[in-house]
KEKE-3310 file (N, C-alpha, C; in steps of 0.2 Angstrom, whole numbers, plus 5000, padded with zeros to 4 digits):
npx = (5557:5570:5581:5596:5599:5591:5577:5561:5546:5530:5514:5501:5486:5475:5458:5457:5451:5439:5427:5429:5433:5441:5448:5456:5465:5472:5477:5487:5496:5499:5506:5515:5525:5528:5537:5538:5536:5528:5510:5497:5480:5464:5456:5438:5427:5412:5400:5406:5419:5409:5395:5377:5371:5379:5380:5369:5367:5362:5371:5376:5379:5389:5383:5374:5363:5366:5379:5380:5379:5390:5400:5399:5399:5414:5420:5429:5426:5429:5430:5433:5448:5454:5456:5464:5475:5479:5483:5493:5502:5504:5509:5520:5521:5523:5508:5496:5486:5478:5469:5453:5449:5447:5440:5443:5456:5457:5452:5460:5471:5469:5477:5492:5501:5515:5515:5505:5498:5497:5485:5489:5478:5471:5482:5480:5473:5472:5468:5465:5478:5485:5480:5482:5496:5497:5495:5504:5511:5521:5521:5519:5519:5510:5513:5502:5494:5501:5510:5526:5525:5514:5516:5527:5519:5511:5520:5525:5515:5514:5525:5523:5513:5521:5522:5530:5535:5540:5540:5542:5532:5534:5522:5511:5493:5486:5476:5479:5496:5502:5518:5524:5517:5522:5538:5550:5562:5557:5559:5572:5570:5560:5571:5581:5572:5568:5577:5578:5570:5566:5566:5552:5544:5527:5518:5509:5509:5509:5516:5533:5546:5547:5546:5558:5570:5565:5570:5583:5585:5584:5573:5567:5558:5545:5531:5516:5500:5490:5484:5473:5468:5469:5461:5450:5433:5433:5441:5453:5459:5466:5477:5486:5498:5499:5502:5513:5520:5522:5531:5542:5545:5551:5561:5569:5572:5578:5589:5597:5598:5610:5619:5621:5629:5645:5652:5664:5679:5689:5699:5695:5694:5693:5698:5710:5718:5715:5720:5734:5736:5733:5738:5753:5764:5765:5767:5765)
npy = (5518:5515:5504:5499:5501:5504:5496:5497:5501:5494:5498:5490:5495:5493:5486:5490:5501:5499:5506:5520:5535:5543:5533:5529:5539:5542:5528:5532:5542:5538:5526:5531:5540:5526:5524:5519:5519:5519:5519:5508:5505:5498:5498:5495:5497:5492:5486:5480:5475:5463:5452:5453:5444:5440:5450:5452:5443:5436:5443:5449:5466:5479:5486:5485:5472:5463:5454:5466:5478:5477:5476:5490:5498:5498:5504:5518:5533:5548:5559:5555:5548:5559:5566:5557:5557:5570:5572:5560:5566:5579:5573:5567:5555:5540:5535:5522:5511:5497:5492:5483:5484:5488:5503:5506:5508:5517:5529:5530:5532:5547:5552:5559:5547:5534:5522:5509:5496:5476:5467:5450:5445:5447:5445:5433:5441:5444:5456:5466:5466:5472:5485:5490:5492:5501:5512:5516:5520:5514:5497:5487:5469:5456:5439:5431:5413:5407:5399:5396:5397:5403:5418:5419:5421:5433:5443:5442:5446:5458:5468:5464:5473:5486:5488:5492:5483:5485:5481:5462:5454:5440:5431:5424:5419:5416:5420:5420:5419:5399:5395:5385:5388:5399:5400:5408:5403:5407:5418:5417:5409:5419:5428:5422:5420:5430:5441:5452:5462:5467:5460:5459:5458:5452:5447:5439:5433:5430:5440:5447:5443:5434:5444:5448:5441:5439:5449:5448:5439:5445:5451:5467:5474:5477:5471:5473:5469:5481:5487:5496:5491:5471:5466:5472:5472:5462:5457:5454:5460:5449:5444:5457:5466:5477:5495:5498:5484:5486:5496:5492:5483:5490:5495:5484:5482:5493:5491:5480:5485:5493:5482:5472:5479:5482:5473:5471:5466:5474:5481:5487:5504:5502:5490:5491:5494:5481:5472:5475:5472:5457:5451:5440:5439:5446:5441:5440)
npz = (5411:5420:5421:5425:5436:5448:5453:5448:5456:5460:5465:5468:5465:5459:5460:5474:5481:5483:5477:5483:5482:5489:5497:5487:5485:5496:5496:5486:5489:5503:5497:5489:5502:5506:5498:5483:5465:5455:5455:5453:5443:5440:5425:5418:5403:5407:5405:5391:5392:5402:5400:5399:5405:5414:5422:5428:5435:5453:5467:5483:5489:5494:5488:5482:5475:5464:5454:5443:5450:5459:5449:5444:5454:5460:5447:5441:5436:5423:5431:5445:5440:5435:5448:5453:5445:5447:5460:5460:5454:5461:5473:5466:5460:5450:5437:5431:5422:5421:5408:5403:5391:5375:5373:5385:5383:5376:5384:5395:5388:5387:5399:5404:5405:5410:5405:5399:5405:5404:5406:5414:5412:5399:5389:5379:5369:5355:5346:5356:5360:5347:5347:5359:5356:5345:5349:5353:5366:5379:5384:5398:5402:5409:5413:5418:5421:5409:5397:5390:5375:5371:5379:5369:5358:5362:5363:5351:5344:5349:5343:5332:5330:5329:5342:5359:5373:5387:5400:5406:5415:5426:5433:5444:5444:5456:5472:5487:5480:5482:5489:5481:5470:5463:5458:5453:5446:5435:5430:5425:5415:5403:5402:5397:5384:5380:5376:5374:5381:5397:5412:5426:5442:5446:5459:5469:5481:5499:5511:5510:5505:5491:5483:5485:5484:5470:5465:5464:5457:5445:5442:5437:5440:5452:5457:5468:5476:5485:5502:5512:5522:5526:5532:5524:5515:5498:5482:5481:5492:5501:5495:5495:5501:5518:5521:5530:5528:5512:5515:5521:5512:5500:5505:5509:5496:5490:5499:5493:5479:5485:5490:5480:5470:5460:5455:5452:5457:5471:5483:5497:5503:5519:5519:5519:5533:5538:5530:5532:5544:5549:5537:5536:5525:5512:5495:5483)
capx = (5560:5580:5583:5602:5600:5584:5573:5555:5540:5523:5511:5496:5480:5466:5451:5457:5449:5432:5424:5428:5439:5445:5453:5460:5470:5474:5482:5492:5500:5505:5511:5522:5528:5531:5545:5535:5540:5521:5501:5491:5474:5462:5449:5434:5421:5408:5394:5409:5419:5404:5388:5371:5369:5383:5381:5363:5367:5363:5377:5373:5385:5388:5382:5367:5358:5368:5386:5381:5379:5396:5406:5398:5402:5421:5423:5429:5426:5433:5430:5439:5454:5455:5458:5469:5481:5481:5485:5498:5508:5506:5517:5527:5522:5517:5501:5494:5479:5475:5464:5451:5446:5448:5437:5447:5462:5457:5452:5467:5477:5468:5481:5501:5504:5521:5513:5500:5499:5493:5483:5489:5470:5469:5487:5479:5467:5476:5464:5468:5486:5485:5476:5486:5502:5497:5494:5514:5513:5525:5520:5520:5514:5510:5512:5498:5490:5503:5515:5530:5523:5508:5521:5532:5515:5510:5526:5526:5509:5515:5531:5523:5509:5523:5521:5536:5536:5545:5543:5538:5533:5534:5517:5504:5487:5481:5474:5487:5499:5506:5525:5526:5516:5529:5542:5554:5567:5553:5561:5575:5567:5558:5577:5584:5570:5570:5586:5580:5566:5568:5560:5551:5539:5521:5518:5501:5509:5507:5525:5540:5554:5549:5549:5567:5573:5563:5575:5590:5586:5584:5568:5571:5552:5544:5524:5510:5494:5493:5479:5476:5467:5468:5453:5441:5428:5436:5441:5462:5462:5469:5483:5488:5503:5497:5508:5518:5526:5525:5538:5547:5549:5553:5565:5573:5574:5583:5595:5597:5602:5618:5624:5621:5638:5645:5657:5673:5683:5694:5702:5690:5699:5691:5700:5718:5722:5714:5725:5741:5735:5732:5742:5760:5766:5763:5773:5762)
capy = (5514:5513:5495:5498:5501:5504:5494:5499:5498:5497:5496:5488:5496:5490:5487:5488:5505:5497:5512:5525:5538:5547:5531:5528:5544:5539:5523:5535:5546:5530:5520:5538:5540:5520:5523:5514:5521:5523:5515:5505:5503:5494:5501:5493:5499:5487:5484:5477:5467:5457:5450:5454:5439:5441:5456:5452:5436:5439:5444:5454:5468:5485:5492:5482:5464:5460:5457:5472:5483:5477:5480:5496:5503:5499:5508:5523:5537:5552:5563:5549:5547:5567:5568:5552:5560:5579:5568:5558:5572:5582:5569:5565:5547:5538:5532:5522:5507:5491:5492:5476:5482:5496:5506:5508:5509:5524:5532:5530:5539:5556:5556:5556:5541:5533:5514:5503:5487:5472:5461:5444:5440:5450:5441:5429:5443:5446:5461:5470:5469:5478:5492:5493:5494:5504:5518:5518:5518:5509:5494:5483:5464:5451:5435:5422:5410:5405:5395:5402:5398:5407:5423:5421:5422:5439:5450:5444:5451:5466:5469:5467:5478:5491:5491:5491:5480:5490:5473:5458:5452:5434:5432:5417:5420:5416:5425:5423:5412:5400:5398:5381:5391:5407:5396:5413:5403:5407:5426:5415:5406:5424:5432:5419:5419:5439:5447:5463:5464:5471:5457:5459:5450:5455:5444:5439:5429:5433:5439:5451:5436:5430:5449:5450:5436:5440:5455:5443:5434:5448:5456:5475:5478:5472:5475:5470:5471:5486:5489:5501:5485:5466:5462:5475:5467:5463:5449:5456:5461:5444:5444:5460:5469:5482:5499:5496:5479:5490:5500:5487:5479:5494:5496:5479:5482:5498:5488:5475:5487:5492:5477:5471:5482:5482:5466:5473:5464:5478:5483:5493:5507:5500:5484:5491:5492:5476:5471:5477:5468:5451:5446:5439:5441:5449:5440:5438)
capz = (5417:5421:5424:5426:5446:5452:5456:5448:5462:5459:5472:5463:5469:5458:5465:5483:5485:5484:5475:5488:5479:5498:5499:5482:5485:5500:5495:5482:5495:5507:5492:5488:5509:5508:5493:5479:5462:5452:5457:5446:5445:5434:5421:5412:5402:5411:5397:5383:5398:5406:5399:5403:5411:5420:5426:5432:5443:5461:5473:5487:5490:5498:5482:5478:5475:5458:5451:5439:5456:5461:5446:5443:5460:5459:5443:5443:5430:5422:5438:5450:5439:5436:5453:5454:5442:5450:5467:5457:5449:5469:5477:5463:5460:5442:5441:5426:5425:5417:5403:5401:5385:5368:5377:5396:5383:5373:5388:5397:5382:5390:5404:5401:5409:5407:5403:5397:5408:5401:5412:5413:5407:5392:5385:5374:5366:5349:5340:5360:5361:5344:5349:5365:5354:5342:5356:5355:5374:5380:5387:5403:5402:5416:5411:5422:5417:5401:5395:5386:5369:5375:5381:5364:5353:5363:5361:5344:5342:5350:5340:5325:5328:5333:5349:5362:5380:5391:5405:5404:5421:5427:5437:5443:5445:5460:5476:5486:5476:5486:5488:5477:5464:5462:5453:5452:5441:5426:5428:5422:5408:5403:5403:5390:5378:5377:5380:5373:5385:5405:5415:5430:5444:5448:5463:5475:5487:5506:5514:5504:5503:5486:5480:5485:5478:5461:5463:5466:5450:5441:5440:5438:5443:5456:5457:5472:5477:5491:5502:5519:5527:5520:5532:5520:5509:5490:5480:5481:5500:5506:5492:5496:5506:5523:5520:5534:5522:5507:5515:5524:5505:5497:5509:5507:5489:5490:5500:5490:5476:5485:5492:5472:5470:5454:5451:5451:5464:5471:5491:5500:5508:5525:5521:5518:5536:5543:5529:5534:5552:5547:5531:5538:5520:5503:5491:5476)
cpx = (5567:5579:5588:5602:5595:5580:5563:5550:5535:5519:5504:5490:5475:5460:5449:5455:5443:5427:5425:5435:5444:5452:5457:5466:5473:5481:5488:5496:5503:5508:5518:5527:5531:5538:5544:5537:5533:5517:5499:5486:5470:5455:5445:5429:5414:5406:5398:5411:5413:5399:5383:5368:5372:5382:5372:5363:5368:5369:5376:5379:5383:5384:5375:5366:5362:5374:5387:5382:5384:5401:5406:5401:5407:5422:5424:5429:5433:5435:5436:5449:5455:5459:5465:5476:5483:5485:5492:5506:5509:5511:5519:5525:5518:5512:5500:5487:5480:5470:5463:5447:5448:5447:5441:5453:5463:5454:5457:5471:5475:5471:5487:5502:5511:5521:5507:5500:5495:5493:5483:5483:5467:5478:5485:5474:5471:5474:5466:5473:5488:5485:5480:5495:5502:5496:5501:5516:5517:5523:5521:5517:5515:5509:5509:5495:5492:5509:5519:5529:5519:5512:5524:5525:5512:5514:5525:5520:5510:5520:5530:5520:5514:5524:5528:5534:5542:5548:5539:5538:5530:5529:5512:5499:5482:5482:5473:5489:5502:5512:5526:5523:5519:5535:5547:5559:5563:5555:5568:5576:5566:5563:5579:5581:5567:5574:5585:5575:5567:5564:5558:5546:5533:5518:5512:5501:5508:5515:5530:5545:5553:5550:5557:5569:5572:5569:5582:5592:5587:5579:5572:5563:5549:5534:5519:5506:5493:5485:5479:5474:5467:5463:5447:5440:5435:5440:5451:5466:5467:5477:5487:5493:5499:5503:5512:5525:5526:5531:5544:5550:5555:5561:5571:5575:5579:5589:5599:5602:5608:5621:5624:5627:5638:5647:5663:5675:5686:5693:5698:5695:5697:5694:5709:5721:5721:5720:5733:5742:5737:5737:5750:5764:5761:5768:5771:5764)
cpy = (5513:5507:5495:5499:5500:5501:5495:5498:5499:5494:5498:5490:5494:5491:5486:5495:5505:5503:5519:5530:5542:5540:5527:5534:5545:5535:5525:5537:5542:5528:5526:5538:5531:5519:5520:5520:5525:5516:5513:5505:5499:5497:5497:5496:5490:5482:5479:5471:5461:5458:5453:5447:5438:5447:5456:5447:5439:5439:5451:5458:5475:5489:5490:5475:5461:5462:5461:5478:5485:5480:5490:5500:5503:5503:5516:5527:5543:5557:5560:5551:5557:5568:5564:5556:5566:5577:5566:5564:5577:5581:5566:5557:5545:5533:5529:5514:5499:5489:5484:5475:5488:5501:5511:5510:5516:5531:5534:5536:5546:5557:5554:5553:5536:5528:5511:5497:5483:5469:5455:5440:5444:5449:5439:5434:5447:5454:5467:5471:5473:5484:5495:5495:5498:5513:5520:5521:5512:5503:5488:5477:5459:5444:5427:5419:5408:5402:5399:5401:5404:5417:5424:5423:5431:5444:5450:5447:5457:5468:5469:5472:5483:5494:5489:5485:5481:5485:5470:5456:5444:5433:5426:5419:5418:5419:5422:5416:5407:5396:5392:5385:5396:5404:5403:5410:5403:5413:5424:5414:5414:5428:5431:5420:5426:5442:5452:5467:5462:5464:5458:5453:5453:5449:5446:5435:5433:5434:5444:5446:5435:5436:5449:5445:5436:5444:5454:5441:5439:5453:5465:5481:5474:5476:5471:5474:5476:5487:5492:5495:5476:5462:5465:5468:5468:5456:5450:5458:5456:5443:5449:5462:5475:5488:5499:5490:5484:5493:5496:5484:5483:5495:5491:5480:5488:5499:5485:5480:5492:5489:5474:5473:5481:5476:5466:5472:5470:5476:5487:5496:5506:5494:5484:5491:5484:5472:5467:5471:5464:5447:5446:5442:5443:5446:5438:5445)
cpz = (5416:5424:5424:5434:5449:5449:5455:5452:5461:5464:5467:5467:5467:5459:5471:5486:5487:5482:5478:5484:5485:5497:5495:5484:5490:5501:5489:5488:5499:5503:5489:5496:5508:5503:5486:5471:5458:5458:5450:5446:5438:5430:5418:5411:5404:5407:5394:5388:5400:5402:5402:5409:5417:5426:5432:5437:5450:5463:5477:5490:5494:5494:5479:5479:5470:5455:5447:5445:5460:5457:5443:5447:5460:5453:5443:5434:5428:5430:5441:5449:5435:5442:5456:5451:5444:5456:5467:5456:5456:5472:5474:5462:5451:5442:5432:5426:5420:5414:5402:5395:5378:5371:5380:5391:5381:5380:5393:5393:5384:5394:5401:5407:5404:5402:5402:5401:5405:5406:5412:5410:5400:5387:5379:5368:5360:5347:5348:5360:5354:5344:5355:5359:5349:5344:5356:5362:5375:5386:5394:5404:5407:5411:5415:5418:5408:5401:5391:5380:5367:5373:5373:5360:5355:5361:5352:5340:5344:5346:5334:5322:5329:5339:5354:5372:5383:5397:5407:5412:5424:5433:5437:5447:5449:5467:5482:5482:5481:5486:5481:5472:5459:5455:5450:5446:5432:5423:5424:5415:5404:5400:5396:5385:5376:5381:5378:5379:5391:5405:5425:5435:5447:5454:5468:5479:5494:5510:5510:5502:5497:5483:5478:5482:5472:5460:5462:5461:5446:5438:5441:5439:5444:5455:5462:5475:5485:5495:5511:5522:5523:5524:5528:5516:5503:5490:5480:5488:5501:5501:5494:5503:5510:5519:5524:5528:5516:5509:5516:5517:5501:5500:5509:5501:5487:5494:5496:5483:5479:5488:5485:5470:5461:5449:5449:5459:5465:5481:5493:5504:5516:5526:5522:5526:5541:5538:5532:5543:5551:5543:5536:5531:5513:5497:5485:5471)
residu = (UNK:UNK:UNK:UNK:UNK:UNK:UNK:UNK:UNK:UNK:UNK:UNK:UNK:UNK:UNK:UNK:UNK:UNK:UNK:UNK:UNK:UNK:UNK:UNK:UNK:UNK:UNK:UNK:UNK:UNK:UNK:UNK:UNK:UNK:UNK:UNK:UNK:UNK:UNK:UNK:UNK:UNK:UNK:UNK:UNK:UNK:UNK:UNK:UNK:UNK:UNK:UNK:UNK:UNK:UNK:UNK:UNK:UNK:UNK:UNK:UNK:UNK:UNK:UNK:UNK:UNK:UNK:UNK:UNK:UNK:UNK:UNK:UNK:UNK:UNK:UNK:UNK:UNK:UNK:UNK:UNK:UNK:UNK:UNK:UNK:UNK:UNK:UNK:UNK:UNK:UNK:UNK:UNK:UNK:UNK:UNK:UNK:UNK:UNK:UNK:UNK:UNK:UNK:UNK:UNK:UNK:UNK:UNK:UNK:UNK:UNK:UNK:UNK:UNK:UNK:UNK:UNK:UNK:UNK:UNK:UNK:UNK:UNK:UNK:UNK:UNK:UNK:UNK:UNK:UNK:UNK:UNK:UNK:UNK:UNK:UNK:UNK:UNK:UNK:UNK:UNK:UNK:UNK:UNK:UNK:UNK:UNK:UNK:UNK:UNK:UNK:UNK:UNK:UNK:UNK:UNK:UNK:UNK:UNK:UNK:UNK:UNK:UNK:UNK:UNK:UNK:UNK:UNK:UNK:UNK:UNK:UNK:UNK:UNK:UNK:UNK:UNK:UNK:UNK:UNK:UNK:UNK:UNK:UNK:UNK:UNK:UNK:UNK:UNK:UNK:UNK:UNK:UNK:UNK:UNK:UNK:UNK:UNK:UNK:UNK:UNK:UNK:UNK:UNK:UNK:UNK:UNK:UNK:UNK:UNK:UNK:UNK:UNK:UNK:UNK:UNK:UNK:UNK:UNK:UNK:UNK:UNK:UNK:UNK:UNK:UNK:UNK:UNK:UNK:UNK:UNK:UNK:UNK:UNK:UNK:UNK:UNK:UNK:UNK:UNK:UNK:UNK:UNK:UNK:UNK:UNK:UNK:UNK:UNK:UNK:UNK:UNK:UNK:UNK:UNK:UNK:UNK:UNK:UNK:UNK:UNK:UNK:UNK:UNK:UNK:UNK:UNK:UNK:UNK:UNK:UNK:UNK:UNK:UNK:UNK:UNK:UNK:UNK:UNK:UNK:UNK:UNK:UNK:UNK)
# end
């Protein structure tokens, strides 16, 4: 990831293709045309993530009678993500996932993916951030749902297993967030208490403005939830960005870094004859 100019964009797709692989690779190909830089998506091995009890409580879905009916049908296997990475590597885009267990992590390692993502909700899980760091993938971590003790305890469990955090991303956990919850001056905080590490902002609010401002503070990677419709069924649709705003954002932030400019006062050669116009005298 170059965090000296650009802007890294991920267009988080998860579980917003609702099992249908046509319209996971779909949602790559849009998130590539709207300018977006890699796709996420999210891995588990079912059985170890969720209980049997859990998996057996009713919930009536497109896939079945029970919340095992559901999460099974969203996941996708080796087939799917075959195709995802062939897809990926076609139109140029990097693609990598968020493993919610050992399992999703070691499987993942079968494609050359740039990143690791750690999911704001497997932060606190010592004996995984490990294993993720021991993969010597470089890693990318969301920080919802913690406090900066919280945050300071995980890196240093990453750092000592080995493992590297390429960016840490300032992020709240809820669906959609709203604007009072966002609290951007935490990319702040986040800055001062690892200077060695890029900070970014993974964002689930409704709107692009707080992205760009994440970018303003200082984020150097932006990440949101992306989907072809946000009236479909799923539990991330209503947080998520249409592609239309994925590109609009995209867009704004690939402004954004060149009015950012460098910081060297200097005379634009556009300025030298209004100059010459306006100033009565020069006598400095």
């Amino acid at each position: 990831m170059d965090t000296r100019n650009k802007i890294y964009v991920i267009a988080e797709i998860g579980i917003n293709h609702n099992g249908d692989l046509n319209k996971a690779l779909e949602l790559v190909r849009q998130a590539k045309q709207a300018g977006c830089d890699a796709v996420k998506f999210q891995k588990r091995t079912i059985d170890v993530v969720y209980t049997e009890e859990e998996l057996a409580k009713p919930r009536e879905n497109v896939f079945g009678a029970t919340n095992g009916d559901l999460k099974r049908g969203l996941e996708f296997g080796s087939v799917e993500y075959d195709a995802i990475d062939a897809e990926a590597r076609k139109v140029g885009i990097d693609w990598f996932a968020s493993p919610w267990d050992e399992q999703s992590v070691d499987f993942l390692l079968g494609y050359e993916t740039p990143y690791i993502k750690i999911a704001s909700a497997m932060v606190t899980d010592r004996e995984f951030l490990v294993h993720c760091a021991k993969t010597e993938r470089p890693l990318l971590v969301s920080t919802g749902m913690c406090d900066l003790p919280v945050v300071q305890k995980a890196v240093q469990v990453i750092e000592d297993a080995g493992g590297t955090v390429a960016c840490l991303y300032h992020c709240t956990s809820t669906y959609p967030t709203q604007d009072s919850d966002i609290n951007l001056r935490g990319i702040e905080t986040l800055a001062s208490a690892f200077p060695h590490i890029p900070i970014g902002f993974s964002g689930h609010e409704q709107g692009t403005l707080p992205s760009v401002c994440a970018a303003a503070m200082g984020a150097v990677s932006i990440e949101r939830h992306v989907t072809l419709d946000r009236a479909d069924w799923g539990s991330d649709q209503k947080a998520s960005l249409e592609m239309p705003e994925v590109a609009d954002l995209v867009e704004q932030l690939r402004r954004f870094e060149v009015v950012r400019g460098d910081g060297v006062l200097r005379v634009y050669d556009d300025e030298k004859p209004i100059a010459e116009k306006l100033r009565r005298n020069v006598t400095l």
